[in-house]
C-alpha positions as CSV (number, residue, x, y, z in Angstrom):
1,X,4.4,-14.7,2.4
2,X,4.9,-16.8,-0.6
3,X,5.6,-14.6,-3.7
4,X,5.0,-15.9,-6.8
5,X,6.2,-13.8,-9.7
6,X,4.2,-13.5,-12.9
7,X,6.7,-11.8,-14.9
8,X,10.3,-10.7,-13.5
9,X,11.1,-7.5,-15.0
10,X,10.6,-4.1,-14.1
11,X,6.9,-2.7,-13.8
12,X,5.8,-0.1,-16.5
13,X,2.6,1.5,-15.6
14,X,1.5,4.6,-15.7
15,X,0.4,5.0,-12.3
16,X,3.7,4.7,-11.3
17,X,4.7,8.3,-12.3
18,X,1.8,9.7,-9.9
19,X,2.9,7.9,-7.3
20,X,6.8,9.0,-7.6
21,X,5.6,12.3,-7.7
22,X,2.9,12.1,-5.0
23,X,5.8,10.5,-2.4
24,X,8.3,13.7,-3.4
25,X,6.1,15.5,-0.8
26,X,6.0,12.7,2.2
27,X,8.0,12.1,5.3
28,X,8.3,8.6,6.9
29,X,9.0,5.3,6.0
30,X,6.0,3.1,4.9
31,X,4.4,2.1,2.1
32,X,1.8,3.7,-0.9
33,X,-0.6,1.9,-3.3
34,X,-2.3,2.8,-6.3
35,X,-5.1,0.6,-7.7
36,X,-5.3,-0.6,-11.0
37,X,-8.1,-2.1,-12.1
38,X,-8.6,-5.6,-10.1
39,X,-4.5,-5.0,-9.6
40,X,-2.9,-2.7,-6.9
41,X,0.8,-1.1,-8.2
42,X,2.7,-1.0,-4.3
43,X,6.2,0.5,-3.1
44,X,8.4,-2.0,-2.2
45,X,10.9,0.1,-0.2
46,X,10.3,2.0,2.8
47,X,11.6,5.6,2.1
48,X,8.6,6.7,0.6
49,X,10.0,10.0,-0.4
50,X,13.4,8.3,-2.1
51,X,11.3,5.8,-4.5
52,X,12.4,5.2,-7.6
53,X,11.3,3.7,-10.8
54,X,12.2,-0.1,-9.6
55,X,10.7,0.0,-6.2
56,X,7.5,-1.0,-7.6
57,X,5.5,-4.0,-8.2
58,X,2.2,-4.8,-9.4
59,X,0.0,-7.4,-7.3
60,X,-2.5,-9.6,-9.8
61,X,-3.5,-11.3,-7.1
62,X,-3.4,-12.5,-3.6
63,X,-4.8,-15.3,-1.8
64,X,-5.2,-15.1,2.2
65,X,-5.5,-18.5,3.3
66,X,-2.3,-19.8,1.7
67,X,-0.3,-16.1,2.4
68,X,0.5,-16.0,-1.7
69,X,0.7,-13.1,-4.0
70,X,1.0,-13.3,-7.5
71,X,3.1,-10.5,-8.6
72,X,4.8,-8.7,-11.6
73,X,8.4,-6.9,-10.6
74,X,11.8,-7.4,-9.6
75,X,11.4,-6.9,-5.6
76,X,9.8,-8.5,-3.1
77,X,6.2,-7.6,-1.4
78,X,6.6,-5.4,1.7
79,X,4.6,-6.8,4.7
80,X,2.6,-4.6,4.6
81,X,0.7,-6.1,1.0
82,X,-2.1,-7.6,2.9
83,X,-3.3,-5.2,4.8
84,X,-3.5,-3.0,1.1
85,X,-4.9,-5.6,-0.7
86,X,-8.1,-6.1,2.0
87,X,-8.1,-2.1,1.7
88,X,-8.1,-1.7,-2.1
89,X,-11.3,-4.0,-1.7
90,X,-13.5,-1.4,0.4
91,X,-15.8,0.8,-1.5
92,X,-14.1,4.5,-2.4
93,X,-10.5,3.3,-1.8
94,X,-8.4,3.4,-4.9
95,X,-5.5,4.8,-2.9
96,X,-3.4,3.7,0.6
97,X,-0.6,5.2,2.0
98,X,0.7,3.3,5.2
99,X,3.1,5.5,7.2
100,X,4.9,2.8,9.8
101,X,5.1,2.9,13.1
102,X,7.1,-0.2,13.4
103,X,8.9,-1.5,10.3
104,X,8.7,-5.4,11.9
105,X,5.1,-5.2,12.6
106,X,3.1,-7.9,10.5
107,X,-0.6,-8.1,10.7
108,X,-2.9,-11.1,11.4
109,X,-6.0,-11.6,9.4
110,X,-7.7,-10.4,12.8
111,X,-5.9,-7.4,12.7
112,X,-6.2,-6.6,9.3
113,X,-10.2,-7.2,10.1
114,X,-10.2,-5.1,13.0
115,X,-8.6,-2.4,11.2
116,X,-10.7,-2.2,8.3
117,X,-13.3,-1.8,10.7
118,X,-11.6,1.1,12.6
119,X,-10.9,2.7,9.3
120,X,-14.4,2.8,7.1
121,X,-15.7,5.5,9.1
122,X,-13.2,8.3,8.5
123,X,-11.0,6.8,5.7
124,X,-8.0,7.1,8.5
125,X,-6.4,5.6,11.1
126,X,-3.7,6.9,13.8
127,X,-3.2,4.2,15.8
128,X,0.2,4.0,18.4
129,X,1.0,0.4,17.1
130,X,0.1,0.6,13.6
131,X,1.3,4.0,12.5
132,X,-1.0,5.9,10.2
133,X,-3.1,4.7,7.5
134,X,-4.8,7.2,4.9
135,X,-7.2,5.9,2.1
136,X,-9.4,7.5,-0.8
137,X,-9.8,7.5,-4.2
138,X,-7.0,9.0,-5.3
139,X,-3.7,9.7,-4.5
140,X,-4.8,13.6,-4.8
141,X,-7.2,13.0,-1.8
142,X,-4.8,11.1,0.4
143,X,-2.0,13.2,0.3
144,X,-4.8,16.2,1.0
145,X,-5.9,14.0,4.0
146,X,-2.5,13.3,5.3
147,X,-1.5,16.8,5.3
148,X,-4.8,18.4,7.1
149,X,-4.7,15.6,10.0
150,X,-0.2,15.3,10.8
């Protein structure tokens, strides 16, 4: 993924406060995303329950066919930021939170596409491969929804 950076400083949103706070009570190593307006705030490291301040960035914008996210932050995208961004952009989901199965695995446009379409029914997806993938409005609803189906 090509990574072009915006603005290279730390990110300063708000959001970001939830989400420390939200990943104090998860287990696992993945990633969590909060949207924000057009923009999606996203972890950058993979102990979700050890963020801090500076493992965040903020995605403007990414564009699929040429693999390039515009981005505000100091760190680079996890691998996981395509599969969020195609997720932020179904109706309801304001909130992801990936727990990895494999932290190597990177996912084709099919398999993004094939996911999205496993995960609009229920808002979840346990899959052997892929780990498991939670998504609602808020972050309230999927930590509510990751701890009534582990």
């Amino acid at each position: 993924m090509l990574t072009i950076y915006l603005i290279r400083e730390k990110v300063r949103n708000p959001v970001i406060k939830e989400i420390l706070d939200a990943g104090r009570n998860l287990r696992g190593e993945g990633s969590i995303s909060v949207g924000y307006g057009s923009r999606i705030i996203i972890s950058t490291r993979n102990h979700i329950k050890s963020l801090g301040e500076e493992d965040f960035i903020e995605v403007v914008d990414y564009n699929p066919s040429t693999d390039t996210a515009l981005v505000i932050g100091l760190k680079e995208p996890p691998p996981t930021l395509p599969l969020h961004w195609f997720l932020h952009r179904m109706p309801g989901v304001n909130a992801v939170l990936h727990i990895w199965k494999d932290l190597d695995t990177r996912f084709s446009m099919e398999d993004i596409f094939d996911i999205l379409e496993r995960i609009k029914e229920k808002g979840y997806l346990l899959d052997e491969r892929i780990g498991m993938i939670y998504t609602g409005e808020s972050l309230k609803e999927i930590l509510n929804l990751a701890t009534s189906i582990q």
